[in-house]
Backbone bond lengths (Angstrom), bond angles and torsions (degrees), N, CA, C in turn:
res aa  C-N    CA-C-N  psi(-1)  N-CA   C-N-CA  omega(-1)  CA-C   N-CA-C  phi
1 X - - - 1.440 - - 1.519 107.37 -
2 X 1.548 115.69 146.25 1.249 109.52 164.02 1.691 117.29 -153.02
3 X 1.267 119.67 -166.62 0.962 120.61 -148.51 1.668 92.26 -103.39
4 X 1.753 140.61 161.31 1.642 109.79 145.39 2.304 79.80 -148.35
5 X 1.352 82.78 159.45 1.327 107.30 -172.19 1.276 93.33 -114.98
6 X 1.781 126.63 141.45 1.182 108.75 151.59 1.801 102.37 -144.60
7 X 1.233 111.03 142.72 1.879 113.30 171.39 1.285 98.02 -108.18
8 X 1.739 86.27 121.18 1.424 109.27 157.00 1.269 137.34 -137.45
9 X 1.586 138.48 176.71 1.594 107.46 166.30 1.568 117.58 -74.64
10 X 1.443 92.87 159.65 1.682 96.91 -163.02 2.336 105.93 -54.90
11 X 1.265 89.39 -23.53 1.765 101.23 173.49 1.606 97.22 -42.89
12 X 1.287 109.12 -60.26 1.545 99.28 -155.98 1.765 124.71 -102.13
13 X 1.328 92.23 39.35 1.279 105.88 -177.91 1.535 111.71 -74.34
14 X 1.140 103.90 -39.55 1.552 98.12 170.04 1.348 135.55 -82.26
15 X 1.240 96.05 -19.53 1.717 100.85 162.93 1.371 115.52 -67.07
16 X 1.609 108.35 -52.82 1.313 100.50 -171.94 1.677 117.44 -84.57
17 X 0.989 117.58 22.75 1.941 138.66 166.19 1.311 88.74 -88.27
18 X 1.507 121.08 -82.66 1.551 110.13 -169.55 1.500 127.71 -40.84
19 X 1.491 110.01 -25.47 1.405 111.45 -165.42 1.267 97.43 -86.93
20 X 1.094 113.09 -61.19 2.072 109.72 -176.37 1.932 99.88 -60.76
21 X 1.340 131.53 -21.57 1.343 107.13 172.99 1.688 118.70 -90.65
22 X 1.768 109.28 -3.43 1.184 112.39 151.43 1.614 126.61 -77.53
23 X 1.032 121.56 -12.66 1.759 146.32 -167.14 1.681 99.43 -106.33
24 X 1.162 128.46 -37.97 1.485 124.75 178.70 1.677 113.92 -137.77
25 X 1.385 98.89 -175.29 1.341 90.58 167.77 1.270 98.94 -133.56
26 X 1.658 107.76 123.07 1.420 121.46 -147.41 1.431 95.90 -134.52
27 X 1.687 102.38 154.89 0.728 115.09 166.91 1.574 154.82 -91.66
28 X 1.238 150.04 -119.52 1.975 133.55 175.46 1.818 79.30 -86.29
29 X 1.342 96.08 164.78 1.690 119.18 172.96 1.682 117.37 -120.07
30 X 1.454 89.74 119.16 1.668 77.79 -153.66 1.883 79.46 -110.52
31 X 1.318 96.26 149.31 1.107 116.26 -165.64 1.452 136.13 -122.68
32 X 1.788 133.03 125.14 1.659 119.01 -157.94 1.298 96.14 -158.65
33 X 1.183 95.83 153.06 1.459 107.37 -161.95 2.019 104.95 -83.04
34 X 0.883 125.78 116.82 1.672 147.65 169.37 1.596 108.90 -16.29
35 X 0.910 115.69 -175.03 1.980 116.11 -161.92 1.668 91.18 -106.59
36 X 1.565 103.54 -32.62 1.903 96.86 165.28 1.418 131.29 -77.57
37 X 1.117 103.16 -28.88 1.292 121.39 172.12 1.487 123.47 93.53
38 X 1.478 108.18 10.33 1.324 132.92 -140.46 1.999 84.51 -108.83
39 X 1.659 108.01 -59.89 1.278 104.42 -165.51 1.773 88.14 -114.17
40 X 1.479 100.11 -168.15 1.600 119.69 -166.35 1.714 108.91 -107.08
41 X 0.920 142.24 162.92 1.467 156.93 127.41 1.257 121.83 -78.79
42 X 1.605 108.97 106.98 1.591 101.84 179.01 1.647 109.15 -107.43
43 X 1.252 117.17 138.37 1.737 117.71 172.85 1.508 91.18 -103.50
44 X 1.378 93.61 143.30 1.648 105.36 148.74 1.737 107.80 -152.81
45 X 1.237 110.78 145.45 1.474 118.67 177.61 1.753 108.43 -88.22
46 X 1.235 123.64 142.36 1.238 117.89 -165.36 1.305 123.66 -143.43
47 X 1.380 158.80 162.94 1.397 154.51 136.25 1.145 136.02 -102.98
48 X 0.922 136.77 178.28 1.340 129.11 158.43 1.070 124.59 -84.73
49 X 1.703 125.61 139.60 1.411 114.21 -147.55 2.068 93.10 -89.40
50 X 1.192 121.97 165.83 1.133 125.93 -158.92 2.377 90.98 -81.76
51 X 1.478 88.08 138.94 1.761 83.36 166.41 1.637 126.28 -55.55
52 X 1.199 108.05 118.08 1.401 96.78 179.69 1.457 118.33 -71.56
53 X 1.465 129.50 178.38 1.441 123.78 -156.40 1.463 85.77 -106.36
54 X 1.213 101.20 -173.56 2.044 127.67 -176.15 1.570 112.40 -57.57
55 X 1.283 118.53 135.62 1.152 120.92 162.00 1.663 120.97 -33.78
56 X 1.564 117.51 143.11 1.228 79.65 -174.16 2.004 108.52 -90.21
57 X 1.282 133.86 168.75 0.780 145.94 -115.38 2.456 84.84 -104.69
58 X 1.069 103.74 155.67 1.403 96.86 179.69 1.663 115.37 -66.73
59 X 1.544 96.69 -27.51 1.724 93.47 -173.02 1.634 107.35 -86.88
60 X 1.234 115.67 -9.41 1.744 109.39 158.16 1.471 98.86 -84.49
61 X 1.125 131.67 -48.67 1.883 118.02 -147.04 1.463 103.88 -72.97
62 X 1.264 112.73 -13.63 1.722 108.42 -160.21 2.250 90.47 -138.31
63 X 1.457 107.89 30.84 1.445 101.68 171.89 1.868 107.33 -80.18
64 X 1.450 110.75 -27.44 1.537 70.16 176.32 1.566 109.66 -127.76
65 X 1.622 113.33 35.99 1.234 136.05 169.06 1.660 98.54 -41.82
66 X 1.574 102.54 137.07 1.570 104.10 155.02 1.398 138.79 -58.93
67 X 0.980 128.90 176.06 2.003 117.71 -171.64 1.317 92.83 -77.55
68 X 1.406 122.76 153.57 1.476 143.46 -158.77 2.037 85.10 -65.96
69 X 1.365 105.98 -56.24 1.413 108.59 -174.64 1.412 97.01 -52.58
70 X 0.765 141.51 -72.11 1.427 117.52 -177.69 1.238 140.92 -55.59
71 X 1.459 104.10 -25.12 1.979 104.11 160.59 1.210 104.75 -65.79
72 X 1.671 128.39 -38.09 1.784 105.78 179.28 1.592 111.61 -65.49
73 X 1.092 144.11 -41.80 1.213 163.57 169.69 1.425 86.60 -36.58
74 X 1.241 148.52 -64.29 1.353 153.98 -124.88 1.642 85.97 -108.28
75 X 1.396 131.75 -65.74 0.724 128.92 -155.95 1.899 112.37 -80.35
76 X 1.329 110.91 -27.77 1.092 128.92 171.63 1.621 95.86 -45.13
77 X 1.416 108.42 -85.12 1.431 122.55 -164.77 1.878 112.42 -54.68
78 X 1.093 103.73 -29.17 1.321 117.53 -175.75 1.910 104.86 -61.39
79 X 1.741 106.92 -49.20 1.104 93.05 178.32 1.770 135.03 -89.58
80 X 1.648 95.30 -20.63 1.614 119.88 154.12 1.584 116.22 -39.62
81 X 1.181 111.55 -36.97 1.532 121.32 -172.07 1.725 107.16 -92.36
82 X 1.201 113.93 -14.82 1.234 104.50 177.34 1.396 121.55 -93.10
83 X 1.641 130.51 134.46 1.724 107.37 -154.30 1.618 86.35 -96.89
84 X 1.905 100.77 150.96 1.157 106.07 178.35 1.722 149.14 -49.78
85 X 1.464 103.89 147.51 1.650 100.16 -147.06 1.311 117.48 76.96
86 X 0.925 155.70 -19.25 1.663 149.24 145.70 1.347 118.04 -20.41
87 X 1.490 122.03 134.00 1.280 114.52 -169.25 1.945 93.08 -94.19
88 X 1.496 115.04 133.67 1.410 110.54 -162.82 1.241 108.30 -82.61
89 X 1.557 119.29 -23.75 1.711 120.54 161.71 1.803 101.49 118.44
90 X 1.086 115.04 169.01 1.388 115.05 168.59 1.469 131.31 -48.15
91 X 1.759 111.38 -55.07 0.965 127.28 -165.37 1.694 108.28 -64.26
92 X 1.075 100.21 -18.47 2.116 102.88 -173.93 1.332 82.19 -86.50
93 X 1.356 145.83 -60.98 0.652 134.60 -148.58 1.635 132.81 -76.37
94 X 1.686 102.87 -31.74 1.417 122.92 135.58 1.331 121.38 -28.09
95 X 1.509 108.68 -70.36 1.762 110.94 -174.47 1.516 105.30 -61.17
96 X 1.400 124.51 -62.76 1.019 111.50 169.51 1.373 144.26 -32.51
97 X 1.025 108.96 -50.94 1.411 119.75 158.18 1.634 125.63 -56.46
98 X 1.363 91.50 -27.05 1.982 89.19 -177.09 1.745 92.39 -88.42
99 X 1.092 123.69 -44.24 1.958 134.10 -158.32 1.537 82.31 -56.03
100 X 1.603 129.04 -54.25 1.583 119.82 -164.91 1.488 106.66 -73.07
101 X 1.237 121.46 -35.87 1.520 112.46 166.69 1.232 115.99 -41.00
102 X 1.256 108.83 -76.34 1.667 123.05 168.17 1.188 122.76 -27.16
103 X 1.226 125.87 -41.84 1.714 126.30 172.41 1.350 112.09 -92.32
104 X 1.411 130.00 -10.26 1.486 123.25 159.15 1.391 106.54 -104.65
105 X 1.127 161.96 4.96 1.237 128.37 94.62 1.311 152.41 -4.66
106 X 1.836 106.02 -59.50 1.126 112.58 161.65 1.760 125.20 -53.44
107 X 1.666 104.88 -32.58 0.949 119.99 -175.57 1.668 113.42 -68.58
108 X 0.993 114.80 -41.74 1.567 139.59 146.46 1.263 127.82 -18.29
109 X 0.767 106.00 -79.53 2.017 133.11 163.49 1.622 106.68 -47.28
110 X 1.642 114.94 -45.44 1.284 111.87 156.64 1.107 142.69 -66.80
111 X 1.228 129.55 -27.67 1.025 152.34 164.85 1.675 99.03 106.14
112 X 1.244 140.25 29.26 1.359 134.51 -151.29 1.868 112.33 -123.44
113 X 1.910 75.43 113.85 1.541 68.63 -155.91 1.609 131.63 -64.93
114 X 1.014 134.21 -174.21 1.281 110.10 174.46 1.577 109.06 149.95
115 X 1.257 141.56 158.36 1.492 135.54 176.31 1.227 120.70 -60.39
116 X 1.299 134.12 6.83 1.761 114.84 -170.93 1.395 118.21 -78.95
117 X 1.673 98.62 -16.11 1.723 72.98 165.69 1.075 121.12 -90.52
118 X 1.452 145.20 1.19 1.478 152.42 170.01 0.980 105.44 -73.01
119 X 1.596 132.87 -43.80 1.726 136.09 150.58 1.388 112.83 -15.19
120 X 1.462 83.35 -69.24 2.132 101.84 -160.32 1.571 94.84 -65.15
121 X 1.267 129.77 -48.14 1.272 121.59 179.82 1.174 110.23 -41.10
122 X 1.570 133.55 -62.92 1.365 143.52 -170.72 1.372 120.89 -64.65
123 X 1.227 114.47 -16.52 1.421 129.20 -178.70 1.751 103.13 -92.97
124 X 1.057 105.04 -32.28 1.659 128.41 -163.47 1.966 85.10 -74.73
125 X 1.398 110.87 -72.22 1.734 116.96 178.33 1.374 110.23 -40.80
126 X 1.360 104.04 -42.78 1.878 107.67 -169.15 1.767 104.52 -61.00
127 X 1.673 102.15 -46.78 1.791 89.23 -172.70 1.634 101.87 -63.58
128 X 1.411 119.29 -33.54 1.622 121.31 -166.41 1.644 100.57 -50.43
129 X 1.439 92.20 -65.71 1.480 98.57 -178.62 1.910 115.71 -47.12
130 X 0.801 86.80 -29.57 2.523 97.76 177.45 1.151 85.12 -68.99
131 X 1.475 123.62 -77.86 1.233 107.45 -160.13 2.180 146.42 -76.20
132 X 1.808 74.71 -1.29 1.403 100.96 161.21 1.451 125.08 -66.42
133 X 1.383 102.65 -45.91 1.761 117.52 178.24 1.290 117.78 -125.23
134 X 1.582 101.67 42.77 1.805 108.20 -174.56 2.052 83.75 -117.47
135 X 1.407 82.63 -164.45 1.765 108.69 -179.62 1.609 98.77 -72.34
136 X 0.980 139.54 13.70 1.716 144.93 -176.06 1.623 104.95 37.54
137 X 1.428 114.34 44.76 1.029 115.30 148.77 1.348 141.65 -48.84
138 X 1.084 132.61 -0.65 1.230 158.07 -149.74 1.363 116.62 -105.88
139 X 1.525 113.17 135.42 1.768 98.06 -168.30 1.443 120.91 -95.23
140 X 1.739 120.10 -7.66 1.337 121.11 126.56 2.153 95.45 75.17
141 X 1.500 114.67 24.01 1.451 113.87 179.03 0.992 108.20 -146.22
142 X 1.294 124.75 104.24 1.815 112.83 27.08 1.637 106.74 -93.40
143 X 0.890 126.98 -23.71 1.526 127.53 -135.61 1.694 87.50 -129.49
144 X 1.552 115.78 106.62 1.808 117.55 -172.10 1.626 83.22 -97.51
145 X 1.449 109.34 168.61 1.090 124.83 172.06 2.011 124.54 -54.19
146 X 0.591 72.47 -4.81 1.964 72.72 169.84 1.589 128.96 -108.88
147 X 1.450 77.99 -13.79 2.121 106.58 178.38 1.415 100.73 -36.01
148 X 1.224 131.10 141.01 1.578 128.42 156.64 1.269 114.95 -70.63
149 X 1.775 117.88 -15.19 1.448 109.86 177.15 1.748 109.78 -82.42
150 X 1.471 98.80 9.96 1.690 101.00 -163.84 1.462 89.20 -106.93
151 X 1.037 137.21 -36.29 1.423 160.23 -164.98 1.593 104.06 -48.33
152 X 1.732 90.80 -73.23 2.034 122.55 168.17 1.407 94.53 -51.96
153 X 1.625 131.12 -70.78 1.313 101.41 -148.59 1.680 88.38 -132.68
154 X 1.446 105.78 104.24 1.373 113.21 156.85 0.896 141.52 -58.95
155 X 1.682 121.14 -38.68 1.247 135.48 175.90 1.816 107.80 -66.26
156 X 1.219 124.25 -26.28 1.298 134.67 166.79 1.889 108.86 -43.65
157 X 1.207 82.45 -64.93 1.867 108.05 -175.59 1.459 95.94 -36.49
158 X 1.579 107.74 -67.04 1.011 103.16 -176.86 1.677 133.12 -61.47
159 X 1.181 126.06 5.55 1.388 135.74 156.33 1.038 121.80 -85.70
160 X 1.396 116.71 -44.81 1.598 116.19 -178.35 1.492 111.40 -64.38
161 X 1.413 114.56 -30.99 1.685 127.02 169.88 1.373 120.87 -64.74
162 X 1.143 119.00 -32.27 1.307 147.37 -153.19 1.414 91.55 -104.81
163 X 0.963 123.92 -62.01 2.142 128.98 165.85 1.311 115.14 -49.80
164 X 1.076 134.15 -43.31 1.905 140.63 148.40 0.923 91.12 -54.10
165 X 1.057 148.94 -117.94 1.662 144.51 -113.48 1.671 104.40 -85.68
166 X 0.992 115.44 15.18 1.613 119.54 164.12 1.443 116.25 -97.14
167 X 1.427 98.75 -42.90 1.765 123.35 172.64 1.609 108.00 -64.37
168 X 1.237 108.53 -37.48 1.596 107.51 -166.81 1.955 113.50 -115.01
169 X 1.256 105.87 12.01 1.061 130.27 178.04 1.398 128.96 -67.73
C-alpha cells in the first residue's frame, strides 16, 4: 500500500480521481486546499490492483455463438438497414468484431495464409476505440478498455466482451 499526493486545479479533481482509481485500487480522497491557495492537494491511499487472469479462451467466448454464416447474415443486414451516417451501436460492432476473429482463427487452425487476422485485429481496435468514447457500456472484467493487456491483445478483448454479452444476452 502506499500513499500518492497530487496538486492540481480544483477543475481537475475529478478527472484526476477517476484516473488513479482506474490505475489502482484506491482509496477515499481526502482533500485541502494548496500553500497558494489557487489549486488543491489530493491524498489517496492506494495498491496495486491484483493481476487479472487469462483471456478467456476462443472455445468458451464464442461456445454458444451463432454459425459464422449467420453472423455475416446478421451483420450484413444489420449494417444495410442502417441509413447512412448512423451510428451502428455497440452490439454490430461487438459481433463484428467477434465473426472476424472467428474466421481468422479458423484461418489459423488452417494454416491458410491470408489477412484475417489483420482484419480481426482492426475490427478488434474499432470496438476498443467504441467503447473507449461510447456510453461505457462495456463489461470491461478483468481487462476495461484502456488496460495495456487490451492494448497487446485486442482480439482477446474481444472475447472476453463477446463471453458477457453471449452469457447475458
Amino acid at each position: 500500500m502506499f500513499e500518492i499526493r497530487i496538486i492540481c486545479e480544483p477543475d481537475d479533481t475529478d478527472r484526476v480521481t477517476a484516473g488513479l482509481s482506474g490505475a489502482f485500487a484506491a482509496g477515499a480522497v481526502r482533500q485541502y486546499p494548496a500553500r497558494d491557495n489557487d489549486r488543491v492537494r489530493l491524498y489517496m491511499t492506494a495498491d496495486h490492483r491484483p493481476e487479472p487472469g487469462p483471456w478467456p479462451t476462443p472455445e468458451n467466448a464464442y461456445a454458444h455463438a451463432p454459425s459464422m454464416v449467420r453472423e455475416i447474415g446478421w451483420t450484413a443486414q444489420t449494417a444495410a438497414d442502417k441509413p447512412f451516417g448512423t451510428e451502428l451501436g455497440r452490439e454490430f460492432w461487438l459481433r463484428k468484431a467477434a465473426l472476424l476473429d472467428r474466421i481468422a482463427l479458423s484461418d489459423e487452425h488452417d494454416g491458410s495464409p491470408g489477412d484475417a487476422s489483420e482484419v480481426a485485429t482492426e475490427a478488434a481496435r474499432r470496438l476498443i476505440a467504441h467503447d473507449q468514447n461510447g456510453p461505457g457500456n462495456y463489461h470491461g472484467a478483468p481487462y476495461w478498455p484502456e488496460h495495456p493487456a487490451t492494448t497487446a491483445d485486442p482480439r482477446g478483448y474481444v472475447r472476453q466482451e463477446y463471453a458477457h454479452w453471449a452469457a447475458n444476452h
